[in-house]
C-alpha positions in Angstrom: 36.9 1.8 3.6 35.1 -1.0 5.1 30.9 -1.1 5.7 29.2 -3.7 7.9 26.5 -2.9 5.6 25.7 -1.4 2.3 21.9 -1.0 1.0 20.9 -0.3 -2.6 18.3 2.2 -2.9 16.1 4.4 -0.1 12.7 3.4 -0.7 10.2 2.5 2.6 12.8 -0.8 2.7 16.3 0.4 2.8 15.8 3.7 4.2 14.2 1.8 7.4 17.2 -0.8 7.1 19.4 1.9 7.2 18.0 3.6 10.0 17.6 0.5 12.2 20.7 -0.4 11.1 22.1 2.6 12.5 20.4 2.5 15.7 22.2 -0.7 16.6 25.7 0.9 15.8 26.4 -0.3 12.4 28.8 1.6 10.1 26.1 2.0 7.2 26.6 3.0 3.6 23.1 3.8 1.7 23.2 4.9 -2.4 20.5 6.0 -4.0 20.2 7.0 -7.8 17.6 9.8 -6.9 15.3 10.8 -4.0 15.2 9.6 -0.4 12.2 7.7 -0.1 12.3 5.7 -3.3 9.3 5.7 -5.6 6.3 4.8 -2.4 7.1 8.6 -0.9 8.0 11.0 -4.3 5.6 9.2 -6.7 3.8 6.8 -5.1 2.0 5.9 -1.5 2.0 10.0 -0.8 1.5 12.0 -3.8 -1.3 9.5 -4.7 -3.0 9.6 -1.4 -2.6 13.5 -1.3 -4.6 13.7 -4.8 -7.4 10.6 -3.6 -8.2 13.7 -0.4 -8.2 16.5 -2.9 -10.5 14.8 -4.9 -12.8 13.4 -2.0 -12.8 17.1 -0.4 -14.2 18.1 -3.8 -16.9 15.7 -4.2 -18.2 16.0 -0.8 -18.9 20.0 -1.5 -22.7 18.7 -2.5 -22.8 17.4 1.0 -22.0 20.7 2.8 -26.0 21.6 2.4 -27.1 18.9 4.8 -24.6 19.9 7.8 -26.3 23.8 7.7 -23.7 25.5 5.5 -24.7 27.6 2.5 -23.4 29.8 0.0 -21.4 27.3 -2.1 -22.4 27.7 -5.6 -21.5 24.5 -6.6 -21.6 25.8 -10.7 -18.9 27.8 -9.9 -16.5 25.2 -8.7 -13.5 23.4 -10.2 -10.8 21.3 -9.3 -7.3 22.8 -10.1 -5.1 20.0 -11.3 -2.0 21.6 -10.8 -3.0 23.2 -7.2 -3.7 19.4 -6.4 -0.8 18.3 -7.5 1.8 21.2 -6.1 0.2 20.1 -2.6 0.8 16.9 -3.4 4.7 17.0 -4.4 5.0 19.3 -1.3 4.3 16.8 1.0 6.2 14.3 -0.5 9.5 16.8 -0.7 8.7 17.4 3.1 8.9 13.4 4.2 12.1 13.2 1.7 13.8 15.7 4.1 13.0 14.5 6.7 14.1 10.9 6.2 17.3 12.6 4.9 17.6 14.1 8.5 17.0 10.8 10.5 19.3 9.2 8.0 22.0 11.5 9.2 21.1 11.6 12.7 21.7 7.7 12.6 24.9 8.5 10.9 24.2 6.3 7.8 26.7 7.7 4.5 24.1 8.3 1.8 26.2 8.5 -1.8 23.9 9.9 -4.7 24.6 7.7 -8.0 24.0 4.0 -9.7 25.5 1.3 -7.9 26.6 -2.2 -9.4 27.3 -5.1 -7.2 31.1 -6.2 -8.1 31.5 -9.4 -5.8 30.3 -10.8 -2.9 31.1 -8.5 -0.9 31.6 -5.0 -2.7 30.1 -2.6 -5.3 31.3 0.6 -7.2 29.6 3.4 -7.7 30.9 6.6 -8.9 34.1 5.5 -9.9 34.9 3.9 -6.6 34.7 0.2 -5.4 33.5 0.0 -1.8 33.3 -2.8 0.7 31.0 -4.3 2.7 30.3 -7.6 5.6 26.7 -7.5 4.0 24.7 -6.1 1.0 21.1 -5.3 1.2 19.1 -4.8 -2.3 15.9 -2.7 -2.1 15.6 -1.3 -5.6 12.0 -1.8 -5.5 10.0 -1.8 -8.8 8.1 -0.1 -11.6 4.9 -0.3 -13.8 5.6 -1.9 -16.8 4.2 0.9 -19.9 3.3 -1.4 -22.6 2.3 0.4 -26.2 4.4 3.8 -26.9 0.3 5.7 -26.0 0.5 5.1 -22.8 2.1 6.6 -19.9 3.3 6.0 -16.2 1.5 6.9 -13.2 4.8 9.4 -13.1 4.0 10.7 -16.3 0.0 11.1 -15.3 1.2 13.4 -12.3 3.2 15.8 -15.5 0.1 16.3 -17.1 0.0 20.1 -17.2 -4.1 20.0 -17.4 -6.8 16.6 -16.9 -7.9 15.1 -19.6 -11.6 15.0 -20.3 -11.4 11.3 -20.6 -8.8 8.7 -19.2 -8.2 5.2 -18.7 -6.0 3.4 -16.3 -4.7 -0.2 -17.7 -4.2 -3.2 -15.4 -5.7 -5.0 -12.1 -4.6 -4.0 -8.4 -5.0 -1.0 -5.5 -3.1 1.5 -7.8 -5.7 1.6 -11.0 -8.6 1.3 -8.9 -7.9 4.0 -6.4 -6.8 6.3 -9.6 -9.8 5.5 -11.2 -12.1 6.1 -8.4 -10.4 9.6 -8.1 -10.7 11.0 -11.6 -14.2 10.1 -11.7 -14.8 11.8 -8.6 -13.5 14.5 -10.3 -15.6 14.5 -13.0 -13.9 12.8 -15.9 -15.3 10.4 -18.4 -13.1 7.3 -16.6 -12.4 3.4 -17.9 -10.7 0.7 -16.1 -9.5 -1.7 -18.4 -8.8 -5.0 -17.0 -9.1 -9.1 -18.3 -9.5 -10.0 -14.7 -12.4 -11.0 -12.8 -11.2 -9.7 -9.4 -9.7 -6.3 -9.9 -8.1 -6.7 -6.7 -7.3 -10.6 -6.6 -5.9 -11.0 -3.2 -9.0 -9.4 -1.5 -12.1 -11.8 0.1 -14.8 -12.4 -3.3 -17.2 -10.3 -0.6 -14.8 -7.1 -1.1 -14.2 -7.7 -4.7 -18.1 -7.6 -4.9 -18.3 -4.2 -3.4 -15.0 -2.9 -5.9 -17.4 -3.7 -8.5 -20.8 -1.9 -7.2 -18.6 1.5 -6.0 -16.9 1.5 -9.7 -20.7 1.3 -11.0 -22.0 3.8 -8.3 -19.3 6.6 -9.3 -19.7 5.3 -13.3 -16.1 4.1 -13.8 -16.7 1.9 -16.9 -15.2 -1.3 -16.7 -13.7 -2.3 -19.7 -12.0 -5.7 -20.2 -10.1 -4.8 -23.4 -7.9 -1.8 -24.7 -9.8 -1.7 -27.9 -13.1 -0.7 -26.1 -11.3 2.7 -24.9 -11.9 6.0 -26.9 -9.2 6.4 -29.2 -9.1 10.5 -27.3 -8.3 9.1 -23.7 -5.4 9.3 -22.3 -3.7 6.0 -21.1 -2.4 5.3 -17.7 -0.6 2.0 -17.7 -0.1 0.5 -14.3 -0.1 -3.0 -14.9 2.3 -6.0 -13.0 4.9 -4.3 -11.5 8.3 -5.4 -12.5 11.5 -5.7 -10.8 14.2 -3.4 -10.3 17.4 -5.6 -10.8 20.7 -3.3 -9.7 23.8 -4.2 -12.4 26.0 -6.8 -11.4 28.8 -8.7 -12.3 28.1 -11.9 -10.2 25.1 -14.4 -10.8 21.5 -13.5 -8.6 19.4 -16.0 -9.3 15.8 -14.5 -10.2 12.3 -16.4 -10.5 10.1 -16.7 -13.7 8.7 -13.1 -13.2 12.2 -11.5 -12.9 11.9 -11.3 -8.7 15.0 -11.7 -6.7 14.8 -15.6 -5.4 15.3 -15.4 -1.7 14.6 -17.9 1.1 13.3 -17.5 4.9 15.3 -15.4 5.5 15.5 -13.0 2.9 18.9 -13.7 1.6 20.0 -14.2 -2.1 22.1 -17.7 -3.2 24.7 -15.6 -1.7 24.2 -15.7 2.0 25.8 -11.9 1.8 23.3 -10.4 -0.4 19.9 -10.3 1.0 16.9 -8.4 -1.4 13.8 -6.9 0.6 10.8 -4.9 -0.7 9.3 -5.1 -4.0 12.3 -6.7 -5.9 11.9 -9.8 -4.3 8.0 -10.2 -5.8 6.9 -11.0 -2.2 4.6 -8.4 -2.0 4.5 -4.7 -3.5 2.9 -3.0 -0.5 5.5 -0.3 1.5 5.3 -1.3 5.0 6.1 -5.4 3.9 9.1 -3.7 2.1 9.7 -1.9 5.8 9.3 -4.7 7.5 11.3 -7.0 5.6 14.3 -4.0 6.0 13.7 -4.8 10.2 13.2 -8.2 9.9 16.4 -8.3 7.8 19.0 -6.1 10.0 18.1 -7.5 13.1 19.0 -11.3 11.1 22.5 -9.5 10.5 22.9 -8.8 14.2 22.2 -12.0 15.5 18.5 -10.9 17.2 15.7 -13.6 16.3 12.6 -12.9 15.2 9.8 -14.8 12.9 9.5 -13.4 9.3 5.5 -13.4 8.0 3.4 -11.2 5.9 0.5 -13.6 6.9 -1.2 -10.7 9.3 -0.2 -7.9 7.3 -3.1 -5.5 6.0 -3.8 -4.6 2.6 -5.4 -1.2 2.3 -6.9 0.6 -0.2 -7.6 4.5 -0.6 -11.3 4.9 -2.0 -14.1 6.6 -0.9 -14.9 4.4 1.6 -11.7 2.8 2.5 -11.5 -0.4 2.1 -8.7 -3.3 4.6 -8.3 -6.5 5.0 -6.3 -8.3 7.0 -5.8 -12.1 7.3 -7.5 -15.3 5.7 -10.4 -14.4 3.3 -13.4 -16.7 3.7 -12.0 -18.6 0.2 -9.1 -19.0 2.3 -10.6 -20.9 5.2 -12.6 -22.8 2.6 -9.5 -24.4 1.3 -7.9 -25.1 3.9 -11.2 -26.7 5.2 -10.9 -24.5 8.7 -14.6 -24.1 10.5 -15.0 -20.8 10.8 -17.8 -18.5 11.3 -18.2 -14.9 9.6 -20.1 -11.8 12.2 -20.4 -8.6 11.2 -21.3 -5.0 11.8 -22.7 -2.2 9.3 -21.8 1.6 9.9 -25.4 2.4 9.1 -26.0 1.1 12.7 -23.0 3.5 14.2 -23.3 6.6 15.7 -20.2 8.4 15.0 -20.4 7.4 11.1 -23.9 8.6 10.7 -22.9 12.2 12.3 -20.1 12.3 9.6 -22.0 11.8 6.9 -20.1 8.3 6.2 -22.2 5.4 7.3 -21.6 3.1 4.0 -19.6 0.3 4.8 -19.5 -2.8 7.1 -17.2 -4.8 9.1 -16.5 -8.4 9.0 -14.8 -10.5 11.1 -13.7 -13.6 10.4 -12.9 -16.5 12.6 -12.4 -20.0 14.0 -15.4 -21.9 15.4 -13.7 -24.1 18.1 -11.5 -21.6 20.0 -12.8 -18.1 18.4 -9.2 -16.8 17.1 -10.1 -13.9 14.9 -8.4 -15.0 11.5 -9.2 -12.4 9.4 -10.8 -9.2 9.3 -12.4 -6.6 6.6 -13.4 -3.6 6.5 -15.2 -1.2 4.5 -15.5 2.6 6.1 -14.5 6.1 5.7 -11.1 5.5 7.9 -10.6 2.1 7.6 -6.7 2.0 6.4 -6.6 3.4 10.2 -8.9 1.1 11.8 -7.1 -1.8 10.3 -3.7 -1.4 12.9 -6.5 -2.8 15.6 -7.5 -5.8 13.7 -3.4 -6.4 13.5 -2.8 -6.1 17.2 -6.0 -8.0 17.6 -4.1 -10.9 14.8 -0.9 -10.8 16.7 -1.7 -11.2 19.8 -3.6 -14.7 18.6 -6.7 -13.1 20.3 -10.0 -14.4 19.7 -14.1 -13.0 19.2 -14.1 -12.7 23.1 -11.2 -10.6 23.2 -12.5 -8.3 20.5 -16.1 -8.3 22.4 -14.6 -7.5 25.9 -12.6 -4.4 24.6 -14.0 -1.2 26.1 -14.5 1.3 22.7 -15.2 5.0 23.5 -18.4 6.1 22.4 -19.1 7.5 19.9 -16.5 6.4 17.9 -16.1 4.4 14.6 -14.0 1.5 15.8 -16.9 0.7 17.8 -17.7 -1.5 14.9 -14.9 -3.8 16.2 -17.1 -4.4 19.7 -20.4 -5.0 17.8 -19.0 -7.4 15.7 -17.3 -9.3 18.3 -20.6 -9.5 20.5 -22.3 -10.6 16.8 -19.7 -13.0 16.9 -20.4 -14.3 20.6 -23.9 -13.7 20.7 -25.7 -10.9 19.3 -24.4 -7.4 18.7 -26.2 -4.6 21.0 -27.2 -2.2 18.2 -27.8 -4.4 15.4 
């Protein structure tokens, strides 16, 4: 049997190829070694955020005093680990099925097992050799565990009870929002990273504020192993490493062990493309979904521009924190006149009723024309808030654009029509 396309692995990239796929009448095979929704939905994007709410919920109980509700003895109080964490796998088993079901109802064959690429055009998996016009690779990646003490973010979600001290190893979104969350928590929590920017693709200004929230919820910021207590538990989660799927033919891979593709996402065979995190072009789940559109609509002839240029980086802490766009560094080297206006939630209604007015929005853009070229954002929601500064990005709009939306009042994303008329002229309630 014959597939117009076959797609190794069903994480946020080839599940979405597949069902795209699928919608535009494509015979589809998908294989998967274990779970629908690849490591983002069972262990990763999901799980995590469901355990970053349980543990904001908690820490906010000292807050429940201010809005006229009493009784809560906050002595009395715990956080149950495992409770947290069989809520968490819940909702993650609940997405799983239902991707299972869309998969079906866009009849794409899913075969459980390990596949290996055998030519061009074919693989084998469980003991049979199938064919296909195209092969898509989305095996995503993993955490490299470096010392035999240390564990996986996988293994950290096994732990049967919290430790009363932990560290999380290595720089990026996953160790900070993991350390943020066990110290709200209450344990004794290190972040150990050489780095200066824990996060190094955010703007300097948000890798500022990283370091004054870890301070403010005292995560200790270590920059070497050695200064961890020898009784804390490790949690490695350091550069992620690629994925590679067997294979008996040649795919050329960079210094880093990423899948080498070009433009358009294909391998040095033009009939093996590689999308998501096992390219190395970004490790984030909706570039991984993206690149899976971007990719099957290139099989079937439809045109369209492949960027992650205006694709927004969020990150789960308490406040959010997005950014989308050029950072100010950015614009410095690449000598653009631009002009920075911004917006604090202090100043906003709806963020001051909830209790949530830390944080600030910045917009970033060009001085000649006004295009809005980049956009940050530090609030209580702003991994939401972020989807208008996209539209805003795509559309090539600019400061006048912004200033001119109506915003419903009160709301947060008011902070988006402040900034604009700071950006203009002067905001109204600043």
């Amino acid at each position: 049997m014959e597939y117009d396309l076959i797609i190794i692995g069903s994480g946020p990239g080839g599940y979405v190829a597949a069902i795209r796929a699928g919608q535009l009448g494509m015979k589809v095979l998908l294989v998967e070694k274990d779970k629908p929704g690849g490591m983002c939905l069972n262990w990763g994007c999901i799980p995590s955020k469901s355990l970053i709410e349980s543990a904001k919920k908690f820490a906010g109980l000292s807050e429940f005093k201010k809005y006229g509700i009493e009784g809560i003895d906050l002595k009395s109080v715990s956080f149950n680990w495992q409770a947290a964490v069989k809520k968490a796998m819940a909702n993650a088993i609940k997405l799983s099925k239902g991707i299972e079901f869309l998969l079906k109802k866009n009849a794409v064959e899913i075969i459980l097992g390990e596949a290996k690429i055998s030519s061009l055009n074919s693989i084998t998996v469980e003991n049979r050799n199938i064919y296909a016009k195209k092969i898509i690779i989305a095996t995503g990646s993993y955490p490299q565990v470096g010392n035999s003490d240390e564990i996986s973010i996988k293994d950290f979600y096994n732990l049967e009870t919290l430790p009363h001290k932990i560290a999380f190893i290595g720089i990026g979104t996953v160790s900070l929002e993991f350390s943020l969350m066990a110290a709200m928590i209450g344990i004794d929590t290190y972040l150990v990273s050489s780095e200066e920017k824990i996060v190094p693709e955010l703007d300097d200004y948000l890798n500022d504020y990283i370091q004054k929230l870890l301070k403010k919820n005292k995560v200790k910021l270590v920059k070497d192993i050695s200064e961890i207590p020898v009784d804390a538990v490790k949690v490695n989660s350091r550069r992620r490493k690629a994925v590679l799927p067997e294979s008996e033919i040649e795919i050329k891979t960079d210094e880093n062990g990423f899948i080498l593709t070009d433009e358009k996402l294909r391998t040095n065979y033009d009939s093996i493309f590689a999308i998501g995190d096992v390219n190395g072009k970004s490790a984030y789940a909706h570039n991984a979904s993206f690149q899976g559109l971007f990719v099957v609509n290139t099989i079937k002839g439809i045109d369209t521009t492949f960027c992650l240029d205006k694709s927004p980086i969020n990150i789960y802490t308490y406040p959010e924190i997005s950014q989308i766009g050029l950072t100010e560094q950015q614009l410095k080297q690449k000598e653009i006149d631009y002009k920075i206006s911004s917006f604090p939630l202090s100043a906003n209604g709806k963020a001051l009723i909830e209790g949530q007015s830390e944080g600030e929005m910045r917009i970033l853009s060009d001085k000649k024309y006004g295009e809005v070229l980049g956009v940050q954002i530090i609030s209580d929601n702003a991994t939401d808030m972020i989807a208008e500064a996209a539209a805003y990005m795509q559309l090539e709009a600019t400061i006048y654009d912004v200033a001119s939306t109506i915003h419903a009042h009160p709301t947060v994303s008011e902070i988006f029509m402040e900034a604009g008329f700071e950006a203009v002229d002067k905001a109204i309630h600043k």
